[in-house]
C-alpha positions as CSV (number, residue, x, y, z in Angstrom):
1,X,0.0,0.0,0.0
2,X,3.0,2.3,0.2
3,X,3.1,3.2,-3.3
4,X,-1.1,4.2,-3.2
5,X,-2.3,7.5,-2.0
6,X,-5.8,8.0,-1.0
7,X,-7.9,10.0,-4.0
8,X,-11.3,10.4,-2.2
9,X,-13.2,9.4,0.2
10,X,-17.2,9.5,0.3
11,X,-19.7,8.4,2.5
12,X,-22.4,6.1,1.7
13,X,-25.5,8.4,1.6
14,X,-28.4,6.9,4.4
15,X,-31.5,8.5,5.7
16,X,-31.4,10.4,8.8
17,X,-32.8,7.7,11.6
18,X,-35.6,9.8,12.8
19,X,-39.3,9.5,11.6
20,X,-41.3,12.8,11.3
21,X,-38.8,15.1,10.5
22,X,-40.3,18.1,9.3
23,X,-38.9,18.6,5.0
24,X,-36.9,21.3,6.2
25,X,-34.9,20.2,8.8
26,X,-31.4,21.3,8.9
27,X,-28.5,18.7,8.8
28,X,-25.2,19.8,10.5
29,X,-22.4,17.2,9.0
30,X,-19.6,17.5,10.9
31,X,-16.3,16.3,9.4
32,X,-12.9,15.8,11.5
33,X,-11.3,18.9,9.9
34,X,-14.6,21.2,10.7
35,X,-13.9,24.2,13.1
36,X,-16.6,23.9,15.6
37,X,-16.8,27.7,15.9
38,X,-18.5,27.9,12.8
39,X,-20.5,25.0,12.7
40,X,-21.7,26.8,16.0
41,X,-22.0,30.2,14.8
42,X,-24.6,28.4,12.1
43,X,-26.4,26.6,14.0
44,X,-27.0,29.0,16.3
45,X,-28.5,31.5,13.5
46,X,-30.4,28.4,12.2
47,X,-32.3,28.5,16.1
48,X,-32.2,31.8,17.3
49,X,-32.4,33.6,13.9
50,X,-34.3,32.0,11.4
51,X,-36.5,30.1,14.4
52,X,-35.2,26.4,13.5
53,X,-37.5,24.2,15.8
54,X,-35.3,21.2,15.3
55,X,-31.6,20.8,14.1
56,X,-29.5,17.3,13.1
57,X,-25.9,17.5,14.2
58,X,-24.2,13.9,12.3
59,X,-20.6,13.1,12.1
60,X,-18.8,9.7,11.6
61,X,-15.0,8.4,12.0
62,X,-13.1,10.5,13.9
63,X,-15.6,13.1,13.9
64,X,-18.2,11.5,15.8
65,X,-16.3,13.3,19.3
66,X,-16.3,17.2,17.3
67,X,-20.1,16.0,16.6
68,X,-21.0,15.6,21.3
69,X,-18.9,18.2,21.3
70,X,-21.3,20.4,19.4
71,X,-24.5,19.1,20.7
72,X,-23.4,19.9,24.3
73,X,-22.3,23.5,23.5
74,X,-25.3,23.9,21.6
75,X,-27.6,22.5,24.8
76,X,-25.8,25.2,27.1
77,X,-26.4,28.0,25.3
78,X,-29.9,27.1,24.4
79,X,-31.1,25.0,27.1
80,X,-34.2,23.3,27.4
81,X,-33.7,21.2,24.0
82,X,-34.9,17.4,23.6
83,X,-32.6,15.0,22.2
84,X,-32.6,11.9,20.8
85,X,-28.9,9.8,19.8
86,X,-28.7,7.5,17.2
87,X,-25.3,5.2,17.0
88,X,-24.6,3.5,13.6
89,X,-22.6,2.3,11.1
90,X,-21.8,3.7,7.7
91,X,-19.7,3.0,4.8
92,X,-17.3,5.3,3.8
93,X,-15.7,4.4,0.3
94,X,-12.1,5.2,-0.1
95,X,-10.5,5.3,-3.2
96,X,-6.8,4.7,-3.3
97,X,-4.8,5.5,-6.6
98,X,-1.5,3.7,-6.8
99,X,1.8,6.5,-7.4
100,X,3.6,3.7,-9.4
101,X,1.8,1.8,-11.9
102,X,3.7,-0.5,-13.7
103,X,4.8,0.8,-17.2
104,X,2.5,0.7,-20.1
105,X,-0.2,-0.5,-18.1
106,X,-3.4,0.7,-16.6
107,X,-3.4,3.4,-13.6
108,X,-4.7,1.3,-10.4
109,X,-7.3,2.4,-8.3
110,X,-8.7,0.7,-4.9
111,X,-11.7,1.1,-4.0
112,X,-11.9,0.3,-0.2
113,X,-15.0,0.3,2.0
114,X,-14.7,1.1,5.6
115,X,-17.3,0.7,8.0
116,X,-17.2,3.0,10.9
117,X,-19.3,4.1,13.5
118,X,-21.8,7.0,13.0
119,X,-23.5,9.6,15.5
120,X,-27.1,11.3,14.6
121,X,-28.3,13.9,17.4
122,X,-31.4,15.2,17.2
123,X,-32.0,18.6,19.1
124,X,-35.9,19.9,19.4
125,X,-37.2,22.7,21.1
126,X,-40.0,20.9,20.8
127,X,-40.6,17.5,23.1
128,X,-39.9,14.4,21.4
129,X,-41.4,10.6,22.0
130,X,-39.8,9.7,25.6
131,X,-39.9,6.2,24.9
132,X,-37.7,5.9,21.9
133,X,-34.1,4.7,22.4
134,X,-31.6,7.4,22.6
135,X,-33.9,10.0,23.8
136,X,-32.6,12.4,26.7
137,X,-35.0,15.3,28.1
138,X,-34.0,18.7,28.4
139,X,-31.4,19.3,31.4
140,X,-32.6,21.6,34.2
141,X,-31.5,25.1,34.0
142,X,-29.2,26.2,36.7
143,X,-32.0,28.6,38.2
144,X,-34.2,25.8,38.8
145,X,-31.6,24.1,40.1
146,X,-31.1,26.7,42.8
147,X,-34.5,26.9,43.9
148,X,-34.7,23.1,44.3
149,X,-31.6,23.3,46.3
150,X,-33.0,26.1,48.9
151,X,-36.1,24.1,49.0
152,X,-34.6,20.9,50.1
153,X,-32.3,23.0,52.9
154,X,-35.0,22.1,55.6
155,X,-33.9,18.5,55.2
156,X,-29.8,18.4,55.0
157,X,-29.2,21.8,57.0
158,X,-27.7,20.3,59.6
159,X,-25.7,18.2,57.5
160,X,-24.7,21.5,55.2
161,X,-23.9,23.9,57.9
162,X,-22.3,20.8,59.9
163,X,-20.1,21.3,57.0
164,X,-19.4,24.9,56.4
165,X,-18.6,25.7,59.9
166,X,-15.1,24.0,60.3
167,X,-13.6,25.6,57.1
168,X,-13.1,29.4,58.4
169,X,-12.5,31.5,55.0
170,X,-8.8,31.5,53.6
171,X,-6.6,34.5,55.9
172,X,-8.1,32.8,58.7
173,X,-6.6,29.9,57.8
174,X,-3.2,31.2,57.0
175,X,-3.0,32.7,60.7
176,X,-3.3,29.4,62.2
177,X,-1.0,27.9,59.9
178,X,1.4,30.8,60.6
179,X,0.4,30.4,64.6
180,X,1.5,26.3,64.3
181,X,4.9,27.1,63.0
182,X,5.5,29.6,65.7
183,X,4.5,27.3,68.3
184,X,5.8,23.9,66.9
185,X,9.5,26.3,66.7
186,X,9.2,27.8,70.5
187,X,10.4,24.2,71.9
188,X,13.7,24.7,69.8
189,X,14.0,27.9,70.7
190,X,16.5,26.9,73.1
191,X,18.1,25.1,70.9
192,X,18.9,28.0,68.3
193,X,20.7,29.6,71.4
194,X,22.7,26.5,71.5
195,X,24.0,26.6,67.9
196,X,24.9,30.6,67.7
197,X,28.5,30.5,68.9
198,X,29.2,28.3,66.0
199,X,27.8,31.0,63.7
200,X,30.4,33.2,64.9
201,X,33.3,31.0,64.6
């Protein structure tokens, strides 16, 4: 295989794995040399802009991590989006071309086919079937969050006050640190005394 160099390589075109799509839907295929800044910065104007209710973020290969990646920044900056994850295989079709074909006769060409795992994400504003495989529900947003923690204080205030009150805040703690030295040296202090005349010789 030394002497071949890869041409092309094309994936074997599937359907998206998600029934009901609306005709419109926008497919985000993310490759391992994409820059995620601007498959973001399209996205985004897909949602926010042009009022995208749902959005397809697909990537295979090596591109399947750049692909979460994506669908998590997209999550946090939108929040409250459905998803669904489908894992599969594709087929991606290499073609090698070989650099040294013997003289006179034909050029070579390979034609390989890879199979390699896929990612589909579906992102919805609007709620998706909770029973199909993959599907994830929108994560809480950090406000409610909050307000579910002060509500649950009542029951693990001890426990959460048992906690803060031995930490005192950080100058404290450098005092007593500071205090432990002086202490733990005032035992030698006698000591020192001892080895001064030897400074001076």
């Amino acid at each position: 295989m030394e002497n071949f160099r890869k041409v092309r390589t094309s994936e074997e075109e599937s359907p998206l794995p998600f029934p009901d799509l609306p005709p419109d839907v926008v497919e985000m295929k993310v490759k391992e040399g994409s820059k995620i800044r601007n498959l973001m910065n399209f996205a985004m104007a897909q949602m926010e802009l042009k009022g995208s209710r749902q959005i397809i973020f697909s990537g295979c290969g090596r591109a399947v991590t750049k692909t979460i990646t994506c669908v998590e920044i997209m999550k946090r900056k939108l929040g409250g989006l459905h998803q669904v994850t489908k894992v599969r295989y594709k087929t991606l079709l290499e073609v090698w071309e070989n650099q040294d074909p013997l003289p006179g006769g034909p050029a070579q060409n390979l034609t390989v086919h890879k199979n390699v795992p896929s990612i589909c994400i579906l992102l919805s504003r609007d709620p998706l079937d909770p029973n199909q495989t993959g599907y994830q529900p929108p994560e809480p947003r950090h406000g409610l969050g909050l307000q579910l923690g002060n509500a649950g204080e009542d029951t693990s205030s001890s426990s959460t006050k048992g906690l803060k009150r031995p930490l005192p805040p950080p100058g404290e703690e450098l005092l007593t640190k500071k205090l432990q030295v002086q202490v733990s040296d005032s035992p030698r202090g006698s000591g020192t005394t001892d080895c001064q005349p030897d400074g001076h010789h």
